[in-house]
N, C-alpha and C positions, 0 to 999 in steps of 0.2 A: 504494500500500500504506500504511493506516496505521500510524502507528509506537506502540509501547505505551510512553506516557510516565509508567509506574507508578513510576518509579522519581526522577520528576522532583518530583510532588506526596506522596511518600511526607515526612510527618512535617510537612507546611510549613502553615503558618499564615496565610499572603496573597502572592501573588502581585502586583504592579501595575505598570501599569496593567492592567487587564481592560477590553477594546472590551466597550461594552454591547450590547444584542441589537438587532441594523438597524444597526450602523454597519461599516461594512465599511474604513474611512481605517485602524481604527486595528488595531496589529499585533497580536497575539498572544505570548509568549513562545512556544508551542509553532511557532506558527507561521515565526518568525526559525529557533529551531532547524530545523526540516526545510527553510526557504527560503535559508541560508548558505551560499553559498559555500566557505568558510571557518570553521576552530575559531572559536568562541567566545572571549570572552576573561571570565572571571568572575574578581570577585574578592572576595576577603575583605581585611580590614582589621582586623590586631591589634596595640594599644597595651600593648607589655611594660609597664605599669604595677604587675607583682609578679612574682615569682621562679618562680611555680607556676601547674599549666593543671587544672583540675578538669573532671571530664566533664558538665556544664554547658556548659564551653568548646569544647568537642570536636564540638557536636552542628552548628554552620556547618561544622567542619573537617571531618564526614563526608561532610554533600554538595557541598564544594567536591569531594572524592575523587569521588564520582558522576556529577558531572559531567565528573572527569577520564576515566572508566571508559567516559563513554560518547563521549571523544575530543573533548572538550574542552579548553581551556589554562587551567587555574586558577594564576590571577596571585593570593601569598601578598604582602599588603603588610604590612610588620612598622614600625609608626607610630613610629620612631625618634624622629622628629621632634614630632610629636604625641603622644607619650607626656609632653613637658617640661611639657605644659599639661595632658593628663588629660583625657576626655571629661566634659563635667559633665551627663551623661544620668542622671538618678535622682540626682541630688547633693542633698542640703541645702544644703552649703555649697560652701565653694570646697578645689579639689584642691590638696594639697603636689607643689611643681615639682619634678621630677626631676631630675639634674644627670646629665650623658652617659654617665658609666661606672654610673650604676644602669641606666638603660636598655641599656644595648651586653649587662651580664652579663645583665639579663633577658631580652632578646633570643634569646641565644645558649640559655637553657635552654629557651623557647618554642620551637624549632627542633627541640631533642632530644625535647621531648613528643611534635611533633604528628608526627615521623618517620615513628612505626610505621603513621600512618592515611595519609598522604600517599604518592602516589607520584613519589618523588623520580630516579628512574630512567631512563624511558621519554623517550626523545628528543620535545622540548616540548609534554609533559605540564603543567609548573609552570615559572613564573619567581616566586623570593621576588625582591621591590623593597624598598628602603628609601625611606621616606619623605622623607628628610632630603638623594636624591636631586635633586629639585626644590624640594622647598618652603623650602631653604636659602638658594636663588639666587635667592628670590623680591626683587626690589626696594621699594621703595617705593610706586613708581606701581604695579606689577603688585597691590601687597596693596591700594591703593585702590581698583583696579578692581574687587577682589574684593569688598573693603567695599563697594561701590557696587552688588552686587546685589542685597540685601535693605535693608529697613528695621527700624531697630527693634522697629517693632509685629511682625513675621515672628517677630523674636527671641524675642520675650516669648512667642509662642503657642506654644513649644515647652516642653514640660510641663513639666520642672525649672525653668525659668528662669521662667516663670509661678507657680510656688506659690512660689519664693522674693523672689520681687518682690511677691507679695504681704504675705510675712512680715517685708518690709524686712530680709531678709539679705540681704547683701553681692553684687553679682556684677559682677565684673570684668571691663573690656574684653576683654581676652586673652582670657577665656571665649567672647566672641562667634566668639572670629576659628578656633574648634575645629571648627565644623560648615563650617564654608566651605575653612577645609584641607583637612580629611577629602572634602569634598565636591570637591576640587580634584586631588585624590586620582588619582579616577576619568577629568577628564579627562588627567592624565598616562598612565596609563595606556591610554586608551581602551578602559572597560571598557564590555560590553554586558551585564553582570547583575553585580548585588551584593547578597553574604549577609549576612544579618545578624539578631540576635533584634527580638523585636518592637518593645523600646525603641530598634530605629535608623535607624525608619521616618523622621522627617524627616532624619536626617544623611544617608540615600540620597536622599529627596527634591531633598536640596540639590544634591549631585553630580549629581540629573536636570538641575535648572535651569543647574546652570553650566557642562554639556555643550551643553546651548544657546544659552547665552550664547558658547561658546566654538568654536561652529556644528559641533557634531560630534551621531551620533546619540544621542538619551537612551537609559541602560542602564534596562534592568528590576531589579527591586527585589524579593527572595523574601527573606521575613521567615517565623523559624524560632523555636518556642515558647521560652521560657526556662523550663528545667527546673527542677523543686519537688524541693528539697531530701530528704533520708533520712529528715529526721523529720518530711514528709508535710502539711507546712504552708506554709512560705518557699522564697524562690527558692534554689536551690541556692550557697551564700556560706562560702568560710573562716571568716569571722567569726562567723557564726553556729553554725560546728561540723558543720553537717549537710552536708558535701561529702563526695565519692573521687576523690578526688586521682590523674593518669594517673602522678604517680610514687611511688605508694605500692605495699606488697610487696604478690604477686598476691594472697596470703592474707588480709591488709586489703580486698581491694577483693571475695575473695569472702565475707566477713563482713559488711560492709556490703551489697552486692547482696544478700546471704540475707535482707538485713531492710528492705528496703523494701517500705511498706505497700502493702498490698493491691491500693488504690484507685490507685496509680499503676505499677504492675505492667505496662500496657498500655502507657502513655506511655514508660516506660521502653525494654521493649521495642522498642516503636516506633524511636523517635528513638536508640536506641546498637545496635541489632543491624539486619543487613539480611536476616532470617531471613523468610519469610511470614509475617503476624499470626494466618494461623490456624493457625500450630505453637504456642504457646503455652500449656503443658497450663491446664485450667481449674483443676482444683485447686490455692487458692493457695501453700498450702507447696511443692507439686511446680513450680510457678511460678516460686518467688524462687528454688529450687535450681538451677532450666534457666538464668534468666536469668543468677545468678553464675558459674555454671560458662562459658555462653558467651561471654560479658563478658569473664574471663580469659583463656579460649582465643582469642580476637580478638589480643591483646595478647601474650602470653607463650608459647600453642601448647598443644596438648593434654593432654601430659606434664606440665605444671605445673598445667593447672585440675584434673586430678583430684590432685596433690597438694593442693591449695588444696582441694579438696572432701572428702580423707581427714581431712586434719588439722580441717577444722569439724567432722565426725565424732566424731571421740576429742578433742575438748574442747577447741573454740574458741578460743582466741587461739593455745593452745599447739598443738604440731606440728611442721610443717616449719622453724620458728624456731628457734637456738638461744637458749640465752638467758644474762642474764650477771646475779649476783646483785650488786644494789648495796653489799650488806656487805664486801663486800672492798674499799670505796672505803674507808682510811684514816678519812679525812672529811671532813667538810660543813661549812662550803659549799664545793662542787669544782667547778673547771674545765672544762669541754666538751673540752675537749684533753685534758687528763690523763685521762677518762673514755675517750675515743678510744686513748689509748696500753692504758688497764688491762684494756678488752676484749679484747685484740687485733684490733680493726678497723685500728690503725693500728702500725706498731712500735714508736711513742715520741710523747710529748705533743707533741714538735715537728714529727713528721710529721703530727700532729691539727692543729696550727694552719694549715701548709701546705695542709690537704687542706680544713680551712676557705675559707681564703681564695683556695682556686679553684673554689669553689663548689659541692666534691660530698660535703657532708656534712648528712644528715638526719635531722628528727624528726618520725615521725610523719609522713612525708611532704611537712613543711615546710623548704624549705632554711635553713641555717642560717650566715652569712655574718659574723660579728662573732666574732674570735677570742677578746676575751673574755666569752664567753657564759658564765654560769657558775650554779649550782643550789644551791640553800641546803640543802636534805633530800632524801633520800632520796623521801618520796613527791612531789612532782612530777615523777618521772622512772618512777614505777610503771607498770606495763604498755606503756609507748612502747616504739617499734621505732626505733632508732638503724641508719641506713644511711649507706656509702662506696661512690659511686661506685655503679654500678647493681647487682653484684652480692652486698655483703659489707653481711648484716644480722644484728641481735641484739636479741634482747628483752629489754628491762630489767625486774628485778623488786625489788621492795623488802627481799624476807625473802633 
């Protein structure tokens, strides 16, 4: 009986190795799966290198789910350890080190995001690893053997590290030694597939090689699009502004879904819903509404996306928010804490600093972690959503 592996190539971008046509040696991924014994063991690899998961970042974490769904063991690795160096995939330059307690708190809220998509439940479905497991007790001779499997020229043809050696910017050993961890990764593990966007095609590469090197079988490699930001141009980035954040209120994230353009309406679709593509009404206003509304209900449950969908209704930001006028802030410039006590999100500026520096205080969906943060005026805190903790939110307005 063949098996319908729609659900394997839904949203994916390459697949490798692929046997070419007449050679019968080499495997198949579909193939291994219907010929295993045994779950699979698939893994992702996420480097807490910031506080927050935008759904960009979500879109490995739903088909690692899919593969769990279809009774496989998805091994979550969380790059404890490789986070202190920072992937330098798409870098200009070189990454700021992370010191352990940035990475432990970021760790811990990349667990709360990807929650609600993972199935954390189902007796071995997932094991999260930490990195920091192995690659702590690496010795010296173990990390030259490591070294010893590439050469420099290998280094250099990998893209960032290629245009910045051309540009004679800086690049650091320690930078070398990030694809070879990562790739080392996998023989800890003994992973037989790894997800990853399409910028992380040689760091699985490397994990192929050094599962060989380390005489165990090479994993397969499914590389997953990197999703094009809200404003329809750029990869989907904080920095740039055009993200949706999986911890932002449901009402933000169906405000933004309502507005993503046209032309990416499909991909969207595609790769964050597991809906059939030919539900998608064609009309694209009737589009962005189906997608936001499902988006939400994924996430928060049906009860809440059509709140999220009344309140875009009777006028967009406002709604299901309440909101807290910044005139009654004494004044300016004020505290994040004192701001925290005057809403009543928190009883008192000193319960704001606490609830700071356990990390469950937001703006805008950005965590916010320096207790003295603090705002000169009134309008840059205009229209932001101030949240505590996942359920206690308010919208700030200036007048």
């Amino acid at each position: 009986m063949t098996q319908n592996f729609s659900w394997l190539h839904r949203g994916v971008a390459e697949i490798f190795p692929q046997p070419h046509v007449g050679d019968n040696d080499t495997e198949s991924l579909e193939k291994r799966l219907l010929n295993s014994d045994r779950p699979l063991r698939i893994k992702l690899g996420i480097d807490p290198t910031g506080a927050d998961i935008h759904f960009g970042h979500s879109i490995p974490v739903r088909k690692l789910r899919a593969f769990q769904d279809a009774g496989h063991t998805a091994v979550l690795i969380i790059g404890d350890f490789t986070a202190r160096i920072g992937d330098p995939t798409g870098k200009s330059e070189v990454r700021r080190q992370l010191t352990e307690a940035d990475v432990a708190q970021n760790a811990q809220t990349y667990l709360d995001q990807v929650r609600p998509i993972l199935d954390f439940d189902t007796p071995g479905r997932l094991e999260v690893r930490y990195n920091s497991e192995w690659l702590s007790r690496l010795d010296l001779g173990k990390t030259l053997e490591l070294l010893s499997t590439m050469t420099v020229g290998q280094m250099l043809a990998k893209e960032g590290f290629a245009e910045r050696y051309k540009q004679e910017s800086p690049i650091f050993l320690h930078e070398f030694l990030y694809p070879l961890m990562q790739g080392y990764d996998s023989v800890a593990v003994e992973a037989d597939v790894e997800l990853g966007g399409t910028d992380q095609k040689f760091n699985i590469a490397v994990g192929r090689d050094l599962q060989r090197h380390f005489g165990l079988k090479p994993q397969f490699g499914l590389l997953l699009p990197i999703l094009i930001g809200t404003d329809g141009v750029q990869k989907m980035s904080k920095s740039l502004g055009n993200y949706v954040g999986l911890g932002e209120h449901p009402s933000q994230k169906y405000q933004k879904f309502q507005g993503v353009p046209d032309n990416l309406l499909s991909q969207y679709f595609e790769l964050l819903t597991d809906l059939p593509l030919d539900s998608l009404p064609e009309n694209p206003r009737h589009a962005q509404e189906f997608l936001a509304w499902e988006i939400v209900c994924q996430y928060h449950g049906e009860q809440v996306a059509n709140e999220a969908k009344e309140a875009a209704k009777s006028g967009g930001k406002e709604g299901t928010l309440p909101e807290f006028s910044l005139a009654a802030i004494p004044q300016f410039p004020a505290k994040l804490a004192f701001i925290l006590g005057a809403t009543g999100l928190c009883k008192s500026g000193g319960e704001g600093k606490r609830k700071i520096q356990e990390g469950g205080v937001r703006l805008d969906g950005n965590k916010i972690t320096d207790i003295d943060t603090s705002f000169s005026q009134p309008s840059e805190l205009n229209g932001k959503v101030l949240q505590v903790g996942k359920n206690k939110f308010v919208r700030l307005v200036a007048g």
